[in-house]
Each structure stands twice: as structure tokens, then as C-alpha cells.
C-alpha positions in Angstrom: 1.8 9.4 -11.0 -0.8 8.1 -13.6 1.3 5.9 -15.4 2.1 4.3 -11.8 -1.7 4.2 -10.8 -2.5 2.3 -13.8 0.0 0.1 -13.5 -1.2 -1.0 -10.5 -4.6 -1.2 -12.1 -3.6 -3.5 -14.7 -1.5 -6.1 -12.3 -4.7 -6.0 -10.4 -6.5 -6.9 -13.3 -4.1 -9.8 -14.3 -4.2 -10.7 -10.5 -8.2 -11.5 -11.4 -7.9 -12.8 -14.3 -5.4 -15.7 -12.7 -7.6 -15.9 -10.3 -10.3 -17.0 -12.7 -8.3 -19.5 -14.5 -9.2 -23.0 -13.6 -5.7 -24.6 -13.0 -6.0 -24.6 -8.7 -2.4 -23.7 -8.6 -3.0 -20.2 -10.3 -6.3 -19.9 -7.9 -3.8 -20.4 -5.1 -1.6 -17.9 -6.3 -4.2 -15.2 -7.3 -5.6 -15.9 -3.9 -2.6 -15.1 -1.9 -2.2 -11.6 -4.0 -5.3 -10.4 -2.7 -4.8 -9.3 0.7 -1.6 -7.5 -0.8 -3.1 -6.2 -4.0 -5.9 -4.4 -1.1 -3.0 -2.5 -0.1 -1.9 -1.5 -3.3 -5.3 0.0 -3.4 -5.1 1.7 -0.3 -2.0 2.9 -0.6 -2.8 4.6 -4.1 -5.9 6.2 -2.7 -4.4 7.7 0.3 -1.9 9.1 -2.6 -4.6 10.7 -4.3 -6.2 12.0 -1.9 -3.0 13.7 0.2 -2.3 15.3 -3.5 -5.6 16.8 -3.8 -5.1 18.2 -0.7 -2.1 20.0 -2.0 0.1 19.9 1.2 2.2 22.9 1.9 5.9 21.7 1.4 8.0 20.8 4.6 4.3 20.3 6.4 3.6 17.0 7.9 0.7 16.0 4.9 3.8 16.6 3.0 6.2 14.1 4.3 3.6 11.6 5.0 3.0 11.8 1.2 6.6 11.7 0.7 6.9 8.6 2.8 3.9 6.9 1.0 5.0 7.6 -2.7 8.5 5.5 -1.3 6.1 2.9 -0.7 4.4 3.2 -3.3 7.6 2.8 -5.0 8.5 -0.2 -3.2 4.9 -1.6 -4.0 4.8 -1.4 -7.9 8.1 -3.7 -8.6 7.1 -5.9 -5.1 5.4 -9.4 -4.9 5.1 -9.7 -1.0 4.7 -7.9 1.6 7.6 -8.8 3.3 9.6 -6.9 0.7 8.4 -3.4 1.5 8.9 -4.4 5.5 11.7 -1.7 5.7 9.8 1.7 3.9 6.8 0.2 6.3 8.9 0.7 9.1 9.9 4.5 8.0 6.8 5.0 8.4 5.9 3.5 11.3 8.9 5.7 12.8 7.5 8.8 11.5 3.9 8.1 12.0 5.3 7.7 16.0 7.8 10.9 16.1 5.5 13.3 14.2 1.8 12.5 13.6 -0.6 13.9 16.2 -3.1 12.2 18.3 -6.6 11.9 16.9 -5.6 13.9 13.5 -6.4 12.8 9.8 -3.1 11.9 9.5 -2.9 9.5 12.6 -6.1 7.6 10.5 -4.0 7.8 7.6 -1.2 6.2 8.5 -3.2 3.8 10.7 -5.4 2.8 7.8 -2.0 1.7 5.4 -0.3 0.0 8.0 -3.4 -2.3 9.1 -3.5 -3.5 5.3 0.5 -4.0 5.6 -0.2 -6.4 8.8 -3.3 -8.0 7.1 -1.4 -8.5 3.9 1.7 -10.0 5.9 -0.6 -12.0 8.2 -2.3 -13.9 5.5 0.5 -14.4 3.5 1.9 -16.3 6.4 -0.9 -18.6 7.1 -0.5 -19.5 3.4 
């Protein structure tokens, strides 16, 4: 899980550093990472955090980690957001069937799959 979590660092630092370069079309590119590389960041804290919490195994922390970490998956090899659209969508299903109202969880899931939609949205204006 460390490995994985700096590996997301260090694309997010090469992400920066293209973004610093002076050629416009790496600017453009860098630019159009952001919005996905915010859920990277997201996505990897809410990791953290549900494993801190140590969730008892079949509980619901425990398959919403479960669900993230196949994101998170998904994430590390990815480019777009478009190409995690299907583990999003797991869990979106799951979030529905069996999060509860007004629970840490519900703002969990919410939080990830408002920087999904964000990421996709601006990719799209692009």
C-alpha cells in the first residue's frame, strides 16, 4: 500500500514538473492532469484513513475500502478519468444499496465521486 501511495506521489510530482516546463503543449497537458491527479489524492486519503480505522471484515467500512482500493487500482495505471468510469459506477451501486443516510460513509463516498465528476467534467471542456 506504500509502494502504491508513492507512486502516486511521484507521478504527481512529474505531473508538476511538466507542468513547469515552458513548452505550452506540456503546460496543456500537465494542466488537464490536475483535476484527475486531485482525485488521486482523494482517493489515497480516504484509503488511509478507512485503514486506520481498522474496519471489522464483512462491515460496510470494509467493503467500501474494498471498493476504493479497486479504484485505486484502476487509478495508478490510468490517464483519464474516463477509464475508471466502470469501478466508479461499482461504487456508485454500492454507495446507493448499502451506505446509510447522513453517515461517515455517505460523505465518503460522496467526497470521491464529486472529484470523479469534476475530473471528467474538465477533462471534457478540454
Amino acid at each position: 500500500m506504500v509502494a502504491r501511495v508513492s507512486h502516486v506521489v511521484r507521478r504527481m510530482e512529474n505531473s508538476a514538473a511538466a507542468a513547469s516546463a515552458s513548452d505550452g503543449s506540456l503546460r496543456a497537458v500537465a494542466e488537464l492532469q490536475v483535476p484527475f491527479d486531485e482525485f488521486r489524492i482523494v482517493l489515497v486519503r480516504q484509503i488511509k484513513e478507512l485503514t486506520a480505522d481498522r474496519p471489522a471484515a464483512q462491515s460496510t467500512a470494509w467493503y467500501l475500502l474494498k471498493y476504493l482500493r479497486r479504484i485505486h487500482a484502476k487509478v495508478v495505471v490510468s490517464t483519464s478519468p474516463r477509464e475508471v468510469d466502470s469501478t466508479i459506477r461499482g461504487l456508485l451501486r454500492f454507495y446507493l444499496d448499502a451506505v446509510d443516510k447522513g453517515s461517515d460513509l455517505e460523505t465518503r463516498c460522496k467526497e470521491v465521486l464529486r472529484y470523479h465528476r469534476r475530473s471528467l467534467r474538465l477533462q471534457r471542456r478540454n
